[in-house]
C-alpha positions as CSV (number, residue, x, y, z in Angstrom):
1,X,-172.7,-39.5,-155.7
2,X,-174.3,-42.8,-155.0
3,X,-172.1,-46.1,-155.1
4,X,-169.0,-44.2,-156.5
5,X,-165.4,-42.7,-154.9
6,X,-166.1,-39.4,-154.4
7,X,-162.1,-38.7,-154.8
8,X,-161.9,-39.7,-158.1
9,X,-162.9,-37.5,-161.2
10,X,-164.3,-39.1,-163.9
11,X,-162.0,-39.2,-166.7
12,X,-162.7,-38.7,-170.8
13,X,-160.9,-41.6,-172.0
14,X,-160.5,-45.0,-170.2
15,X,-157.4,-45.5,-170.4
16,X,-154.6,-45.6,-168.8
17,X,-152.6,-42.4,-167.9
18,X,-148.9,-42.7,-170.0
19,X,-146.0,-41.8,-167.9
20,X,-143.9,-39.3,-169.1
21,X,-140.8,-41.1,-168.3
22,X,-141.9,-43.8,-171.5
23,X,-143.0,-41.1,-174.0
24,X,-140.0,-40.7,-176.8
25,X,-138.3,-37.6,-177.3
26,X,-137.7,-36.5,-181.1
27,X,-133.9,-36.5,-180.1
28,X,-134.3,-40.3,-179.4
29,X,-134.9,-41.2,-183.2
30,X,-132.0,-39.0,-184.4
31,X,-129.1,-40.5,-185.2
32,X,-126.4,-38.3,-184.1
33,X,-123.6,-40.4,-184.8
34,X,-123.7,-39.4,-189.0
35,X,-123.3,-35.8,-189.1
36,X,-125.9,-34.0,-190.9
37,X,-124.5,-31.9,-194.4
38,X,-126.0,-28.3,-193.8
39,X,-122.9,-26.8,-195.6
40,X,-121.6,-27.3,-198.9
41,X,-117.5,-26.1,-198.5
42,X,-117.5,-26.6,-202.6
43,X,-120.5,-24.1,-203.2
44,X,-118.9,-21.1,-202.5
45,X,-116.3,-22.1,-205.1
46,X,-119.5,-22.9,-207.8
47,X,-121.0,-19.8,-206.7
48,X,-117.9,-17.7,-207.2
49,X,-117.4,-19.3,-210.5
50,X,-120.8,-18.6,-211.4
51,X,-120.7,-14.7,-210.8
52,X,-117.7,-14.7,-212.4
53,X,-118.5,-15.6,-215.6
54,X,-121.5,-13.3,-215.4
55,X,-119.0,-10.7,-215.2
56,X,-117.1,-12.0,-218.0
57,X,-114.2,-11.5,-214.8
58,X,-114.1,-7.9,-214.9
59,X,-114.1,-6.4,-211.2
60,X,-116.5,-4.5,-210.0
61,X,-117.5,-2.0,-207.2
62,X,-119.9,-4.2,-205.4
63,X,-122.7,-6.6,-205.6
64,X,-126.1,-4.5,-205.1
65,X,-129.0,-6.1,-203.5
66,X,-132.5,-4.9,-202.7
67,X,-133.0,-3.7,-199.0
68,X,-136.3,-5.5,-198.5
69,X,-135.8,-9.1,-199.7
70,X,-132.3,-8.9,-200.3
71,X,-132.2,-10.4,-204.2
72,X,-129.5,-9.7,-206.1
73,X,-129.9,-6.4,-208.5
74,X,-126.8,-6.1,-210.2
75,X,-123.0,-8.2,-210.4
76,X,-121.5,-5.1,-212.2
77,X,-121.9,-1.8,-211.2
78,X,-119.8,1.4,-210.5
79,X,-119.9,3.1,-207.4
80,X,-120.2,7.4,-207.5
81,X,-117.1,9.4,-206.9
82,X,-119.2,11.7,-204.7
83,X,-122.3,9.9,-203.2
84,X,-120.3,6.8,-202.1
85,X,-123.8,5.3,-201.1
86,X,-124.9,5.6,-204.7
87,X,-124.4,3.3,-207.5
88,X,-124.6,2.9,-211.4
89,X,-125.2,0.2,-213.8
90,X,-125.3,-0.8,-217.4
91,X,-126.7,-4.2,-216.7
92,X,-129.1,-5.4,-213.8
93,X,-131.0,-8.8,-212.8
94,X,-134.3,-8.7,-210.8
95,X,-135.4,-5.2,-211.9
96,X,-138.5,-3.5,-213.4
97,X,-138.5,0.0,-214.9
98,X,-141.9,1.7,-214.3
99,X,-142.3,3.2,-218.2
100,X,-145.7,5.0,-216.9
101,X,-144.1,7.1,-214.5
102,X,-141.2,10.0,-215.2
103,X,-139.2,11.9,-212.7
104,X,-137.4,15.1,-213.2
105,X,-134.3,16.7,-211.4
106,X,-135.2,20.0,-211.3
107,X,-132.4,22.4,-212.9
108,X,-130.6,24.5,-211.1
109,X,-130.7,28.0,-211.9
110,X,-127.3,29.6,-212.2
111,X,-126.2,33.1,-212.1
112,X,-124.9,34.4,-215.9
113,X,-121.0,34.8,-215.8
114,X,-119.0,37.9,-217.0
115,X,-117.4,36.7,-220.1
116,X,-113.9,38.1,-220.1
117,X,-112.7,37.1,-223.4
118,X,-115.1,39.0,-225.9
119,X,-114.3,37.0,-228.8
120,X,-115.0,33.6,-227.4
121,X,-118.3,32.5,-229.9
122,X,-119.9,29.3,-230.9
123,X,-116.5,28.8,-232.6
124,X,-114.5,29.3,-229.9
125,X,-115.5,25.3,-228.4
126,X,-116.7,27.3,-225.2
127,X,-119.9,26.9,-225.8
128,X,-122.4,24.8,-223.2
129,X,-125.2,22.2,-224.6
130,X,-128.6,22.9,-224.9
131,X,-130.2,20.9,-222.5
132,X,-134.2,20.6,-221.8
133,X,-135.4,23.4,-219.5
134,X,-136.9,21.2,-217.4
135,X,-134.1,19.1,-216.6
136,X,-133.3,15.3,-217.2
137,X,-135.8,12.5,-217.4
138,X,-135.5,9.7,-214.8
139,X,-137.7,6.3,-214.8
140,X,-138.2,4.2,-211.7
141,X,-136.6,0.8,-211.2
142,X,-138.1,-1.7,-208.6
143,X,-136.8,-5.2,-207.5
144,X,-139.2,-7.3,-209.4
145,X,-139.1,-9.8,-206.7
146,X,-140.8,-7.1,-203.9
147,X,-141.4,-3.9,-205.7
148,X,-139.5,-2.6,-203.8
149,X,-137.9,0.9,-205.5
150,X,-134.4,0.9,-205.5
151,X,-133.7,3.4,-207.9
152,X,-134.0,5.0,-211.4
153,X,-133.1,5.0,-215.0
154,X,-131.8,7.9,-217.2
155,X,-132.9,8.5,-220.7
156,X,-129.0,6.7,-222.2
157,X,-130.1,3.8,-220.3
158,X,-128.0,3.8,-217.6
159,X,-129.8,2.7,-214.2
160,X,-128.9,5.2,-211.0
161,X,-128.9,2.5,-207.4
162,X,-129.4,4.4,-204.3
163,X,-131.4,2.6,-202.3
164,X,-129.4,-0.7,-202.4
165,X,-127.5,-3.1,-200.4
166,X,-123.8,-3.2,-201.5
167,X,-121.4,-6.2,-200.8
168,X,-118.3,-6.7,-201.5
169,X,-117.3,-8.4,-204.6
């Protein structure tokens, strides 16, 4: 390298290199003397307001959310006497109800009981309902938020939670 200092390295810029001691931190142009408002202490008081009225302030087993994205399904909804993970509802938020698709439960078969009082008839009261052979009809429900499926609907329009996020209420 003619007529130059072979120690230096050429540089892209010709300026000078900034100290790190002058640059300004973010935390320098905050003002940490006013303290910033992340929480409201009066919104859970609106919010709890809000849901109530929803319910018209009846109680209710727990508030149902969907697993995935955690939106609210339903405010008022009973939970099952034997499937304590299992919910249903009258009236939901958030859902969609796949009308295209329809599930069955399969029907158990039971074994014919011995009648023991011969004269118990069709007048007697004892007799069972006629149900459909192939069982009841179920409809999907998704959160409409995710699409994500959460559970289904019965043919009396009562939706059936069981993949849901209870809370408590």
């Amino acid at each position: 390298m003619e007529g130059g200092n072979p120690d230096k390295q050429p540089m892209d810029s010709e300026t000078e290199p900034t100290n790190p001691h002058d640059l300004v931190s973010s935390d320098d142009e905050i003002d940490y003397s006013v303290e910033p408002e992340f929480y409201d202490p009066q919104l859970d008081d609106v919010d709890e307001l809000w849901v109530n009225k929803q319910r018209k302030s009846q109680t209710s087993d727990a508030v149902l959310s969907c697993p995935a994205c955690f939106t609210t399904l339903c405010l008022d909804c009973q939970r099952h006497e034997k499937y304590v993970t299992q919910y249903r509802a009258m009236f939901v938020r958030n859902c969609t109800v796949k009308t295209d698709q329809i599930l069955r439960e399969e029907k158990k078969r039971k074994k014919p009981k011995r009648k023991r009082n011969t004269n118990a008839g069709p007048e007697s009261g004892l007799s069972e309902p006629k149900e459909d052979a192939r069982g009841p009809i179920y409809r999907p429900v998704c959160c409409s938020v995710c699409s994500t499926e959460v559970g289904v609907l019965d043919d009396e329009e009562v939706y059936h939670f069981f993949d849901v996020i209870p809370s408590n209420s």
